[in-house]
N, C-alpha and C positions, 0 to 999 in steps of 0.2 A: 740259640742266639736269635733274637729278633731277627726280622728282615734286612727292617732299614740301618741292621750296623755291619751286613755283611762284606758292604763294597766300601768300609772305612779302612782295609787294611792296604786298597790301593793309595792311597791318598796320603802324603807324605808331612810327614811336620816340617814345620820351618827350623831349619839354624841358621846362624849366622857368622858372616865371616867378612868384618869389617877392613877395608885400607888403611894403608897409612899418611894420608894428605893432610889429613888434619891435626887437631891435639887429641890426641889417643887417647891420654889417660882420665881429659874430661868426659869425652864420650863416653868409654866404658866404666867409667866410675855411674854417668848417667844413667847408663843402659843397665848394671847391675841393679842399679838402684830402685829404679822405675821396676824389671822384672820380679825383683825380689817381693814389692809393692802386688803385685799380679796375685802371687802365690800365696800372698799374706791376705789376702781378699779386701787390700786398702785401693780399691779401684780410686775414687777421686782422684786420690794421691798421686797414681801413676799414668794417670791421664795428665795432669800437672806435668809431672816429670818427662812424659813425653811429648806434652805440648813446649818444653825446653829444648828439648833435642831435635826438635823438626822447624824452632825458630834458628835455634845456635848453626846446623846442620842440616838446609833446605833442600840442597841438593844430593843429601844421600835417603835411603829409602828407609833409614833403622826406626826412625821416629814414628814416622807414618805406620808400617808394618805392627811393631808394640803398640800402638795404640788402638790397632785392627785388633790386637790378641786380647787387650783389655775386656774389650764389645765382647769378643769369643767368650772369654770366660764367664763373664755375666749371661751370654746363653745357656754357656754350659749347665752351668747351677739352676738353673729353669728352663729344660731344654725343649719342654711341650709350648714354651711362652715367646710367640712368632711373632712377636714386636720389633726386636732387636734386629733380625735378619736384614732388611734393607738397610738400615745403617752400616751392619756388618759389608755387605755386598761392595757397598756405597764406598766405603773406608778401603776395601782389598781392590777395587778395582783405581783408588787412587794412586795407591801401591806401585799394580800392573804398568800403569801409565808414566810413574814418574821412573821404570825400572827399564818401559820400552826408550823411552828418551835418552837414558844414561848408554843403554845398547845400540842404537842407532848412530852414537856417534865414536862406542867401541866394544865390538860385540863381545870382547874377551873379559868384560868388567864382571870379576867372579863376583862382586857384593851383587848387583844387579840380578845378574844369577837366579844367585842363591834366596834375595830377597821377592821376584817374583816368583819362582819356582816356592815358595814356602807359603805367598799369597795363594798361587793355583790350589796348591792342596788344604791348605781352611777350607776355599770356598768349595771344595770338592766335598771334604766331610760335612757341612752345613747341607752340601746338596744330598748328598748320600741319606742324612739322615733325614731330611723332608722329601725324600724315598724318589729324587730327579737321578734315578742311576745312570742314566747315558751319560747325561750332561757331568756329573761326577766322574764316571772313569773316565772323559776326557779331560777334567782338569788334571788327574791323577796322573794319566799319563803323559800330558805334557809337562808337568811339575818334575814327576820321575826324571825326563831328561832332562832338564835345568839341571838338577839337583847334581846327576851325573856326571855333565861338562863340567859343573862348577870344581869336582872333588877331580878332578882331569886335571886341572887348571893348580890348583892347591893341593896337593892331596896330604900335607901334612894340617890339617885342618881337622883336629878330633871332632868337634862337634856336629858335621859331617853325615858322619857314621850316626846320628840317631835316626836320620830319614832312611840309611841303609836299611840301619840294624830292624827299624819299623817295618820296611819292604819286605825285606829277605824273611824276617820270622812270619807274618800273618800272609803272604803270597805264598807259604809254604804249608802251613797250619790250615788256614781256613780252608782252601780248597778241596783240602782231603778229608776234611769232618762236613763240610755243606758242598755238593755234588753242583747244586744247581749256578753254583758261582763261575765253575771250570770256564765255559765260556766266551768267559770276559779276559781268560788267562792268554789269551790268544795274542793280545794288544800287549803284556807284561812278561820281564825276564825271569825265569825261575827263580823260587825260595829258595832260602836252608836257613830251616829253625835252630839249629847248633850256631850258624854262622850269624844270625841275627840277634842271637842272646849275647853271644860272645862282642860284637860290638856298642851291643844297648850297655852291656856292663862297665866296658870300656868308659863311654861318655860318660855313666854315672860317677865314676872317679874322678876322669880325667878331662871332661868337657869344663869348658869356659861360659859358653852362656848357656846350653841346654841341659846341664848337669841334672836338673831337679825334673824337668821334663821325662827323660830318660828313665830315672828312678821312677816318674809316674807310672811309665809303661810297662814296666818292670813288676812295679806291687800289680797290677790289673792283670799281667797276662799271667803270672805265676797263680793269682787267683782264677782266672777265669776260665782257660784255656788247658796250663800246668795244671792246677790242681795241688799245688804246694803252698800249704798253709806257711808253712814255716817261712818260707825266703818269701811270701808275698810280706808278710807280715816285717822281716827286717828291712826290707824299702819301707814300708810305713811308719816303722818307726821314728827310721833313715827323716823320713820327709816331717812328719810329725815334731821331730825334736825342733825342726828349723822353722816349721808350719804349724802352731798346734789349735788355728783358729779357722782352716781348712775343710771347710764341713765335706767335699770331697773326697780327701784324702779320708778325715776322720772315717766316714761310712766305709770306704775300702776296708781299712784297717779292722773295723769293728765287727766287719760281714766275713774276715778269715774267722772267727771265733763262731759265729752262726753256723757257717759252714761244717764245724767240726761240732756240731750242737751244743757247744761250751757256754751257753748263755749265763753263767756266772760272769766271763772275762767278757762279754760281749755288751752286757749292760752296761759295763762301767763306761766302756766308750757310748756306749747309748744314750744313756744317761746323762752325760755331760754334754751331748748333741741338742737333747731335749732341752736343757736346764739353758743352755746359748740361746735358741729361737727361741724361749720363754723371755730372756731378756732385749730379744731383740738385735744380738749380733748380727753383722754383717752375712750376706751370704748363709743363715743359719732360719731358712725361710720356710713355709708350711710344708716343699715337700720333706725335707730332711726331718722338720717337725713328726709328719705323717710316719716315716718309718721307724724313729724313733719312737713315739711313743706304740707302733706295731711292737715291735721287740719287747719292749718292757713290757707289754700286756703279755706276750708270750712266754717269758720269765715268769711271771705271777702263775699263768696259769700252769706251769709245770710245778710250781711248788706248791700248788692249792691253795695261793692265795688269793679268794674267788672274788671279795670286793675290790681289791687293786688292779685284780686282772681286767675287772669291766671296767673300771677306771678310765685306765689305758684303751682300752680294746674303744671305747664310746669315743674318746677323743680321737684316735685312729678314722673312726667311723666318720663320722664328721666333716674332717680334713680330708676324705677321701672323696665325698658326697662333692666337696668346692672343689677339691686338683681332678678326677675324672671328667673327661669331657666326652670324648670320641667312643671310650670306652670302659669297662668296669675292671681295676686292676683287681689283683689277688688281695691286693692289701683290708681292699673295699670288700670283695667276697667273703673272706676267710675269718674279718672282723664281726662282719654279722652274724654267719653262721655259730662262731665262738662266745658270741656273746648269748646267741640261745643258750646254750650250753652252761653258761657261766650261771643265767635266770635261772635255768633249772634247777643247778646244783642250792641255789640260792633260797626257793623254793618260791619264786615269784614266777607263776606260771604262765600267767598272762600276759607278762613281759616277754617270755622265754619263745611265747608262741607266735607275736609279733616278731618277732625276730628270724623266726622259723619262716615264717610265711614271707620274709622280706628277699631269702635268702634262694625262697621259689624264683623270684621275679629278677634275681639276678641270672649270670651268665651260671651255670654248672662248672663247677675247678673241684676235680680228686672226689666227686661224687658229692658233692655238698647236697645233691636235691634229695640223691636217697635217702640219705643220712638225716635230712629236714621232712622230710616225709613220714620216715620211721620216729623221731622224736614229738614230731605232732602230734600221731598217736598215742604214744610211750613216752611219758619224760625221760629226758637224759639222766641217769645217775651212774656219777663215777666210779 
């Protein structure tokens, strides 16, 4: 695991857990509405819908909060692209203020709660991953106690249990695979990963507004952490049936099948990745572009299809060359190197050794320089 995603397990997702003073079923028809908008990647749309809910609904926090998560997920999808962040900051710290005022005048108001406590922890994970870790585990764990009193206050409130279910599984998981985190565990209550699957499962059934959230967590940690293609893959589907324009989800979904080297099943979501940000869809932007067409070159090249594979592999290249900034991903290594490879087999030598020589001047990943060393001399044949 990267660095900068180790201290996101402190850091609690927001739910929500609205009153009864007003007319219920507009609001939550709203809030469904606008969410569902979030996950379908029709941002405008739900920025609309929340700018309804925070005119209709001024003085509660549901509006303002969803339209913070809006921002979020537009990070998310471009998470190296640090424009967004002060807005975000901007929008959660509206949040905080309009949730201290409702507590001030009654500290038991569990929406208040629950809705700064789910602001603390965004801004926690946006900190964590632009790697401010202090300042992240203290949003974390003053969110954690919001979150706590809140389900004290309510505790038949399922959707709840995803900020649990989140805590308890990675406070438990991560600590014992990354050493250097323990630390921080000082400030935090002990996990249990049995106990936090067991309630993330829960909401994915039985939540009211974090249902699809839950299931997000669910496909990623079974991928990433489990190791279970299988059940990461029926949350993806799970999400996919209801999402299937999710570039997201889609790449979760698509990297169980990479995982298992099944690049037959794994194209097909690939491919349809690629063929979205060729038209331009929403959220289906260069980098989802970049991986996609990585996989597909990688498919080609297992089947020796050596002009498709460089295809792909040059277009990878490319969109690698504009998304690296700070640094050179594997995407951008492994493309050039392979595409020596590809010139070789090709019998374009010239090209093959440019490529060779590019592949010097990159970062080394899994021996690449020897490997371009010994091919300068020798061509590659397979």
């Amino acid at each position: 695991m990267k660095p900068k995603y180790i201290l996101l397990f402190f850091l609690i997702i927001p739910v929500a857990s609205f009153s009864q003073d007003y007319n219920w079923v507009r609001h939550d028809s709203l809030v469904k509405a606008g969410i569902n908008q979030i996950y379908g990647i029709e941002f405008d749309k739900a920025e609309k819908t929340f700018d309804v809910v925070t005119k209709e609904y001024a003085n509660h926090p549901s509006g303002k909060f969803f339209k913070a998560m809006t921002t979020w997920w537009r990070i998310l999808l471009e998470i190296d692209n640090e424009s967004l962040d002060d807005k975000f900051f901007n929008q959660l710290e509206e949040v905080i203020d309009l949730c201290d005022e409702i507590l001030d005048k009654n500290d038991k108001n569990v929406d208040a709660m629950f809705f700064k406590g789910g602001a603390l922890g965004f801004r926690g994970q946006l900190r964590a991953i632009r790697e401010s870790w202090f300042k992240a585990a203290l949003d974390g764990k003053e969110g954690l106690g919001l979150v706590f009193k809140s389900y004290e206050l309510n505790p038949k409130n399922v959707d709840v249990q995803l900020g649990f279910g989140i805590y308890h599984y990675y406070a438990d998981v991560i600590p014992a695979r990354y050493p250097a985190v323990k630390p921080f565990m000082i400030l935090f209550p002990k996990g249990d990963k049995a106990k936090g699957i067991k309630e993330l499962e829960n909401v994915a059934w039985n939540g009211r507004y974090t249902r699809i959230e839950s299931r997000n967590f669910l496909l990623k940690l079974n991928f990433q952490f489990e190791e279970r293609m299988d059940e990461a893959r029926k949350w993806g589907k799970i999400l996919l049936n209801d999402f299937p324009n999710n570039p997201y989800f889609q790449k979760y979904y698509g990297l169980t099948f990479i995982k298992e080297n099944n690049y037959t099943e794994a194209v097909k979501t690939f491919r349809d990745i690629y063929n979205k940000a060729k038209r331009g869809m929403p959220g289906y932007n260069k980098r989802f572009e970049r991986e996609a067409t990585y996989y597909l070159g990688m498919d080609f090249k297992i089947r020796e299809k050596v002009d498709s594979a460089a295809f792909y592999f040059e277009r990878s290249e490319k969109l690698s060359h504009e998304l690296d900034k700070d640094k050179e991903s594997g995407f951008l290594i492994n493309s050039v190197f392979y595409l020596g490879m590809l010139y070789d087999q090709m019998g374009e030598r010239d090209k093959a050794i440019t490529y060779y020589k590019e592949t010097l001047q990159l970062k080394d990943r899994n021996d690449s320089h020897k490997y371009a060393e010994q091919y300068l001399k020798t061509p590659y044949k397979r």
